[in-house]
N, C-alpha and C positions, 0 to 999 in steps of 0.2 A: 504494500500500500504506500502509495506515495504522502510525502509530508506535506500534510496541509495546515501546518503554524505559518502565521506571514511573519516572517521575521526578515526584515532587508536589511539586517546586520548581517545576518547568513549570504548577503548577496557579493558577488565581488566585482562591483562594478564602483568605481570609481568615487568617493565620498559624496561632490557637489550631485553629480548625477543619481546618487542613490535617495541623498534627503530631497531634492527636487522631486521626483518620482514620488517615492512615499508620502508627501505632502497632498501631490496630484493624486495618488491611491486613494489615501483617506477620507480626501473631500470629494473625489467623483465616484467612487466604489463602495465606499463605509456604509454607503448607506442601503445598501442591496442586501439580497439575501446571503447569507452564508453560504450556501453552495456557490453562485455567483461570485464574490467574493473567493471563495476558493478557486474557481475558474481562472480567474484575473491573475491572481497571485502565480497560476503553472503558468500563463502566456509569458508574467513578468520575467519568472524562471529562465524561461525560452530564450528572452533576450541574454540573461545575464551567462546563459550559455555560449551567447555569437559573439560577447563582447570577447567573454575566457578564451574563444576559442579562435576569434582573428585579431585581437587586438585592433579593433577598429576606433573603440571608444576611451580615448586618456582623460579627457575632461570635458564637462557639462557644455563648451563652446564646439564640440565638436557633433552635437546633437543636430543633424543639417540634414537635408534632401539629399544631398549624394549617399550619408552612412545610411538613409533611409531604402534609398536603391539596393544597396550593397545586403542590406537586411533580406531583401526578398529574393535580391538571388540567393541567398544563404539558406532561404527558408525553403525554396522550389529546389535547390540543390541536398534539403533531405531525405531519409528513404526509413520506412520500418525495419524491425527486425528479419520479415521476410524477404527484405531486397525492394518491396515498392514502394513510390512514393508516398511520400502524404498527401494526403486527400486536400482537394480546393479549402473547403471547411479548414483542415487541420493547420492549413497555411493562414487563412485571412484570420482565426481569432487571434495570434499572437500577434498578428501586424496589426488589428484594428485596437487591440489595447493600447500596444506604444501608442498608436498615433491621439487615442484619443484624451492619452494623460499629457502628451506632448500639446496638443490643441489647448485643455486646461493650462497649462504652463503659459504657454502664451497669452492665453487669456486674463488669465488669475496672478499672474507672475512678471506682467509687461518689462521687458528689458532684461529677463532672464537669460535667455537662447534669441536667436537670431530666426526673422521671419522664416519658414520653411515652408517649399512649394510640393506638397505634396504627390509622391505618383498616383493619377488621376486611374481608380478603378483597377488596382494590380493584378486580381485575379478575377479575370469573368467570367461568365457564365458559370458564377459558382453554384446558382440554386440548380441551373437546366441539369447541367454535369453531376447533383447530387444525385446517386441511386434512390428509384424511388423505394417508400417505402412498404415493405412486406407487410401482408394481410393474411390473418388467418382466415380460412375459408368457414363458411355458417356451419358445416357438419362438425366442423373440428370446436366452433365454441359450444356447439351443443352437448358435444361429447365433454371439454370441459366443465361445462354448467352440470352434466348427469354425473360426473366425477367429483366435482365440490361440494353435490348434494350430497352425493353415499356417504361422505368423509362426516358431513357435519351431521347428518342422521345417526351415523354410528357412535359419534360423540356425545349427542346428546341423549341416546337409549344408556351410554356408558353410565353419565353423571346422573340420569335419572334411578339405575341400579345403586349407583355408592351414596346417595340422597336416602335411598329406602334402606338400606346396610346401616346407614347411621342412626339412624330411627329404632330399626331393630339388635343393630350388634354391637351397641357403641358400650355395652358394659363384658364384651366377650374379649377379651387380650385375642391379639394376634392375627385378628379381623380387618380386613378394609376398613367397617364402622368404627371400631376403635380408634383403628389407627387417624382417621381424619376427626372423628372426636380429640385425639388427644392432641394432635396439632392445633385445633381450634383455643382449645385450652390453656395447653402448655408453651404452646410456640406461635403464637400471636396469629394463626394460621398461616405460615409458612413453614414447609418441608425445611427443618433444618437439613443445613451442611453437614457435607462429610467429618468434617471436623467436629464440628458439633455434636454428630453420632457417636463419634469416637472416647463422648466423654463419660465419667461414672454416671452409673441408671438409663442411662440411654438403650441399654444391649437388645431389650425389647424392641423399640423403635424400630432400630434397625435393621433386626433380624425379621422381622413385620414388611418391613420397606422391599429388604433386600428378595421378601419369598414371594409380592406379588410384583415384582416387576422393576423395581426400583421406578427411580422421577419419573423416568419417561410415562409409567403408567398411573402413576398415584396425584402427580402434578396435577393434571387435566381434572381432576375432580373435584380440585381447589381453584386452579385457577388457571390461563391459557400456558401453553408454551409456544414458540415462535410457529413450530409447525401445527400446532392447534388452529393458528390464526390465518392460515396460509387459504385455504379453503372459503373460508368467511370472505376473506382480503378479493379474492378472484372474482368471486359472487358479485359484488359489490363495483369491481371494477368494472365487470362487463355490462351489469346492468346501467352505470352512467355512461359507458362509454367515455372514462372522464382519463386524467392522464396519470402514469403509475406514482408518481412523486406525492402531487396536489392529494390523491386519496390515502397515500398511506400516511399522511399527514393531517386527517381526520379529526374532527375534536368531538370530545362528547356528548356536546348539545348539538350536535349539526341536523339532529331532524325539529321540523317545524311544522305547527299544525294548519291544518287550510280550514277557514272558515265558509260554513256551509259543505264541508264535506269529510265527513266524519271518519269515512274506511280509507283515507289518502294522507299520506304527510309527503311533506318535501324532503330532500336532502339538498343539504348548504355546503358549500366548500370554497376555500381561497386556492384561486393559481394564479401564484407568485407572479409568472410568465407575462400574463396578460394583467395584473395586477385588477382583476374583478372575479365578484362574487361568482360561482357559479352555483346552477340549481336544477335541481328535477323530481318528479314528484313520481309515486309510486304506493302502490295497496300497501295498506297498514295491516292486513287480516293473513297475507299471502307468507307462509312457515318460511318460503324462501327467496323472500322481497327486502330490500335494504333495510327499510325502515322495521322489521325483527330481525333480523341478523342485528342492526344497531343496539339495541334493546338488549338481545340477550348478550351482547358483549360486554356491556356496559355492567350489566349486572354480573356477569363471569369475575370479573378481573377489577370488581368494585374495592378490593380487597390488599390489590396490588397499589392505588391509584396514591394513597402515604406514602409508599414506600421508593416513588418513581422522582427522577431528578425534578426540582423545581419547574423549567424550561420543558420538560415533555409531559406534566403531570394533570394537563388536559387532554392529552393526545388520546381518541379512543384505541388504536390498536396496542396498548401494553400488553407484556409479557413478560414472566420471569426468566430471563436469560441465567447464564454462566455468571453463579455469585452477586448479581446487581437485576433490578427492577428495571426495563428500558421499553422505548417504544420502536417499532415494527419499522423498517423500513424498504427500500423499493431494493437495496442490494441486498439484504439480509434474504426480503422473496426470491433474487432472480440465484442465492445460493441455494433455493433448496427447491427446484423446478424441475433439477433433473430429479430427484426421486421422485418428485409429486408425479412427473411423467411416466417414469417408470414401473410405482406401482399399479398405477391405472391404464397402462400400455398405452398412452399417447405419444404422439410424436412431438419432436422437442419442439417451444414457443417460446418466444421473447414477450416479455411484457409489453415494450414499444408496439408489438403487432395486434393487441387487443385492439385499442382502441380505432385505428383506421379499417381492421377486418368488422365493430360491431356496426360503424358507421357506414360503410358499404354495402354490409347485409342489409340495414334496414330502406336504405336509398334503392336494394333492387328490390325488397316487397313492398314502397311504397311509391317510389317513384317519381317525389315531392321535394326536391335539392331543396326548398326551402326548412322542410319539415325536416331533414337531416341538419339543416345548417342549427336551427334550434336545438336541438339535442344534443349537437359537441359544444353549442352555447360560440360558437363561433360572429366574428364582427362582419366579415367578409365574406359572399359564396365564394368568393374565387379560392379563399382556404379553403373550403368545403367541398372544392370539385378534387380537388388536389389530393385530397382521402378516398374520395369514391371511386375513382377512375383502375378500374381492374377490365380484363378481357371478359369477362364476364356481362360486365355494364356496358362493355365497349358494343358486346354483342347484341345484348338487348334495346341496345340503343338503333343498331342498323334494322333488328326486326319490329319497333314500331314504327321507325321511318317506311319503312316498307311497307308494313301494312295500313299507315296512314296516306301513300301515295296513291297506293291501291285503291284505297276508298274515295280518293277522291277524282282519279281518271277514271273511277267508274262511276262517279258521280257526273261529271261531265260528258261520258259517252251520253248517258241515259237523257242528262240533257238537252243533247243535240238529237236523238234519234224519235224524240217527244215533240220535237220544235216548237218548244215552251220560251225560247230565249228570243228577248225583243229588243230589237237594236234602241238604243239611246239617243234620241235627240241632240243633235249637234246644238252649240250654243250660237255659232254663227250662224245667218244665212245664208253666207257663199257657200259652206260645203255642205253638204245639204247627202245623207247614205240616205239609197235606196234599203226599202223592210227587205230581212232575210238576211241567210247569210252570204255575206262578202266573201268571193274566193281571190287568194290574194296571188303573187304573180307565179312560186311554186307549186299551186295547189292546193294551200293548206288556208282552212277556213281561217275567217275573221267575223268574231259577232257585231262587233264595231270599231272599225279602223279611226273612228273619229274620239272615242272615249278618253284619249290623253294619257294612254296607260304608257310610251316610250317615253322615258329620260329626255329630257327638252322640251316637251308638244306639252301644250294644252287644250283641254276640252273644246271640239269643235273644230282642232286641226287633225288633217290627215297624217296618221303614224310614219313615222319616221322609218319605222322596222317592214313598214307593209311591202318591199319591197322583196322581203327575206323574213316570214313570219317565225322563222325555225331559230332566228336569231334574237326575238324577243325574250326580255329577261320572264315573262309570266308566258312563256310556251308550257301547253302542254301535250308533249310528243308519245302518245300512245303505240307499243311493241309491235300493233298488228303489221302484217306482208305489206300491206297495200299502202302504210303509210312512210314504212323503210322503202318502198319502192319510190317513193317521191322522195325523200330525200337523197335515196344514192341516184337518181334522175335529175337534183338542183346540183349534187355535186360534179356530177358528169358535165352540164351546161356551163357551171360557170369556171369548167377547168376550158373547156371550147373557148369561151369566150375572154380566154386571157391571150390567144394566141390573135385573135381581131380584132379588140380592142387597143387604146392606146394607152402604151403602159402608164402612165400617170394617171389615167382616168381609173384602169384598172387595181391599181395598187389603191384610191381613194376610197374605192364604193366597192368593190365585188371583192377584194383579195382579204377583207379582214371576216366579210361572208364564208368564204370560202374555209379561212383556219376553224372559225367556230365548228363548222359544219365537222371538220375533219378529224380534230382535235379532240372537240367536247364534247360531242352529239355521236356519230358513228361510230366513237370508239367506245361507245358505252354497251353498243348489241355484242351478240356473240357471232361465233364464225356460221351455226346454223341458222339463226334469225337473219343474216345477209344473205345466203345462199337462199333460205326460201323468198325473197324479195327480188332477187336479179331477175328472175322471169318475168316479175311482171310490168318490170320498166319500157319493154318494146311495146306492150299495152297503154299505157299511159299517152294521153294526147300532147303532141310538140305544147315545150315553151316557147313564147316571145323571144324573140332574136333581146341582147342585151344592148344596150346603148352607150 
C-alpha cells in the first residue's frame, strides 16, 4: 500500500519550490475530500520523482513552460511494470495538479514564479481514447441479487436460531445460548480477544468458542463481520444503481419517510464527486428492498456503533474487524469478491461495473434515456448515454428504427393507393399545382411540389429538388422493383447526360444529383433487390433529354 501521509518534508525537491507548492496544496486541495486529497499528494509525488530523476528543477525561478514541456515528455516517456505505457488518464492527473497549484501561485502569490504559457491541451483525446466502461450483463446481476439473497436468508435463519438458544440455553455452560448470554454480561457484548481468552476463568469461554466455530461463527450472532456485510452492501448497490465509494459510505439515518405514502421511504446519500445529495425511493414492506436491509443493519451492529472511531461512528456499514470496530469500505469489498464469487460460482465482477450494467438494463426494458438519467441522478443525458451505450442497445436501437420506418412507408403506400392526399394550396397566385398527384421529372411522385418543404423555397414556390425528387431530404424511397427500376433509370440518364452537357452546367445541377443517387440511395439495396429491378428499366417510358 502506498503512503498516503502528505508530508513535503519527505519530498526532495528543492526548499523554495516545496513551501511554495505546499502552500498552493493547502489552500486549493485542503479543502476536498480525503481520498482527493490523497490523489493530489501521489500526482505531487510524480513530480518530485522527475525532479530526482532529471535534475530539471534547482530553484523555484526555474518553474517555466519549457520545464513544463520537458514534464510531459517525461510523463509520455513512462511505461508500467508490464512494458506499457501509461494511460492518457495516468498522464494528464499528475500534469493537471502541477499546473493547477502552479496557476494558484500565480495567482495567490503574484511575483513568485515568472508568467508561464502553458502547453495548450497536452494530451487529447483523453476521454475518446479512454476504454469504455465494462457492464455487467442483466443475467449476471440477477444471479448476483439471487446470491446476496441466499447469503443474507441464511444469516438471518442463523441469528434467529442463536436468538431462540439464548432464551432457552442461556443457563446451560457450553451452549451457543450461554455462550452469547455470557458475553452480553460479562464482556460488554463483544467476543473477547484471544488474549483475553487466555486469561484465569476464561477456559470455559473459550473452549465454548473454540467447539462451535470460533468468530467466524459466533460473531455474526452478535454483530456483523466484514463479510457479513458484503451481501447487504451489493443489494443495496445495485438496487441504487449508485457508485461503490458514495454507498459504502452510508450513514445511518439515510432512509426518509415520504408523506402520503406509507409502504415507500427514500434512501439519501452524499457523492462527494458531484458534491449533491442523491436519492431514490423504494418498498419499505419488501425483506429484500434497501430500506430493510437498512433497518436490520442498523439494529445488527447497534452495539458496535461506541465502540467505532469518532469520524466513522455514523457510518451504517460497521463491522468488527481484526482487534478494532471500523466501517466497510469499497477496497475492503472489492478484497473479498473473489470468494463471494467463488462460492456462489459466478464469474469474476468489478464493482465499477455494477453501476453502468444496472443502468443499461433498465434503459433496455424501458426505453426512456430520460427515466435512466433520473435514477443515476445524473445532470446531463449526455452522461447518461455514455452508460447505456452497449451492442445490445446498439441493436435494439436499429430494430425500432426499423420497425418504425416500416410503419410509416407503409403508412404512406396506403396513403397514396387511397388517394386521400390533397394537394395544398399555393400561397401565390402565379404558381398555381394542378389536384392530384405531381409526377416529377424521374418519375417519382410529388403531393405538392409547391409546399416549401426544400431548404430555401417557401410556400407557394416551386421545389427546388422537383427536379431530382430522390434527392429530397423528406424522400420517401420505398424497396419495391418498380421503384429501384426508376432510380437505376435516373442514374443511367444523368451518367448520359454528363457526356452532352457542358461540363460546368453539369458539374452545377446534375453531378451532385448524381453522387447522392450513387453514394447514399443505391448503395443502400442489396445485390438481389438491383438485379430484380434491371429488367424492368427497358419498360419504363424515356426521360426528358436534360438541359
Amino acid at each position: 500500500m502506498r503512503n498516503t501521509v502528505v508530508d513535503f518534508t519527505s519530498l526532495s525537491l528543492p526548499e523554495d519550490v516545496r513551501l511554495a507548492l505546499a502552500e498552493a496544496f493547502w489552500s486549493h486541495v485542503g479543502i476536498q475530500s480525503e481520498r482527493c486529497i490523497h490523489t493530489h499528494w501521489f500526482h505531487i509525488k510524480t513530480f518530485d520523482r522527475f525532479v530526482r530523476e532529471t535534475e530539471a528543477v534547482a530553484a523555484l525561478a526555474e518553474m517555466h513552460g519549457g520545464m513544463l514541456l520537458r514534464y510531459v515528455e517525461w510523463l509520455n516517456a513512462q511505461s508500467r511494470p508490464d512494458g506499457k505505457p501509461w494511460s492518457k488518464s495516468g498522464r494528464a492527473g499528475p500534469y493537471t495538479t502541477l499546473r493547477k497549484l502552479l496557476q494558484w501561485i500565480e495567482r495567490c502569490l503574484p511575483g513568485t514564479i515568472a508568467s508561464i504559457a502553458y502547453p495548450f491541451n497536452p494530451f487529447p483525446w483523453r476521454n475518446r481514447d479512454t476504454p469504455p466502461r465494462s457492464k455487467i450483463p442483466a443475467r449476471e446481476l440477477r444471479a448476483i441479487l439471487r446470491a446476496c439473497e441466499a447469503d443474507i436468508a441464511q444469516m438471518r435463519v442463523a441469528r434467529e436460531a442463536a436468538c431462540a438458544q439464548r432464551l432457552t440455553d442461556s443457563g446451560k455452560t457450553g451452549t451457543l445460548g450461554w455462550l452469547l448470554h455470557h458475553v452480553d454480561r460479562h464482556c460488554g457484548g463483544i467476543v473477547p480477544t484471544a488474549q483475553e481468552l487466555s486469561r484465569a476463568g476464561q477456559h470455559p469461554v473459550h473452549r465454548t468458542l473454540s467447539r462451535l466455530g470460533g468468530l467466524k461463527q459466533v460473531e455474526p450472532c452478535l454483530y456483523p463481520r466484514a463479510e457479513s456485510l458484503l451481501p447487504y452492501y451489493l443489494m443495496i448497490l445495485i438496487h441504487t444503481a449508485g457508485n461503490p465509494d458514495p454507498i459504502a459510505e452510508l450513514e445511518r439515518d439515510c432512509l426518509q419517510s415520504l408523506p402520503l405514502l406509507d409502504d415507500r421511504q427514500a434512501l439519501v446519500w452524499f457523492k462527494a464527486r458531484a458534491n449533491s445529495i442523491q436519492r431514490r425511493t423504494f418498498s419499505s414492506i419488501d425483506c429484500f428492498e434497501p430500506p430493510v436491509l437498512v433497518k436490520e443493519i442498523v439494529a445488527w451492529n447497534k452495539r458496535l456503533q461506541p465502540l467505532a472511531p469518532v469520524a466513522l461512528r455514523e457510518r451504517l456499514f460497521l463491522y468488527k474487524g481484526r482487534g478494532a470496530v471500523t466501517a466497510l469500505s469499497s477496497g475492503a469489498v472489492k478484497s473479498m469478491l473473489k470468494s463471494f464469487c467463488e462460492r456462489h460460482g459466478l464469474p469474476r465482477f468489478s464493482l465499477a461495473s455494477i453501476r453502468p450494467g444496472v443502468l443499461a438494463s433498465f434503459y433496455r426494458s424501458s426505453g426512456d434515456l430520460r427515466r435512466v438519467s433520473a435514477v443515476a441522478n445524473h445532470a446531463h443525458l449526455a452522461t447518461t448515454v455514455r452508460y447505456v451505450q452497449t451492442p445490445e442497445v446498439d441493436a435494439q436501437h436499429r430494430a425500432r428504427i426499423a420497425a418504425l420506418q416500416r410503419a410509416f412507408i407503409g403508412h404512406i403506400e396506403k396513403a397514396r393507393s387511397s388517394g386521400t392526399a390533397e394537394p395544398v394550396a399555393p400561397r401565390s397566385n402565379a404558381c398555381v399545382s394542378r389536384p392530384g398527384e405531381l409526377v416529377s421529372m424521374f418519375g417519382f411522385g410529388c403531393t405538392d411540389p409547391f409546399a416549401g418543404v426544400a431548404p430555401g423555397t417557401h410556400r407557394g414556390e416551386l421545389c427546388t429538388h422537383f427536379m431530382g425528387c430522390f434527392t429530397c431530404p423528406n424522400a420517401i424511397i420505398t424497396p419495391d422493383p418498380a421503384t429501384v427500376a426508376r432510380l437505376l433509370q435516373a442514374r443511367d440518364h444523368l451518367r448520359a447526360a454528363a457526356r452532352a452537357l457542358h461540363p460546368a452546367r453539369w458539374q452545377s445541377f446534375y453531378a451532385p444529383q448524381l453522387r447522392i443517387l450513387e453514394e447514399d440511395i443505391l448503395s443502400r439495396f442489396g445485390a438481389s433487390e438491383l438485379a430484380a429491378a434491371a429488367p424492368l428499366v427497358a419498360q419504363l417510358p424515356p426521360l426528358p433529354d436534360l438541359r
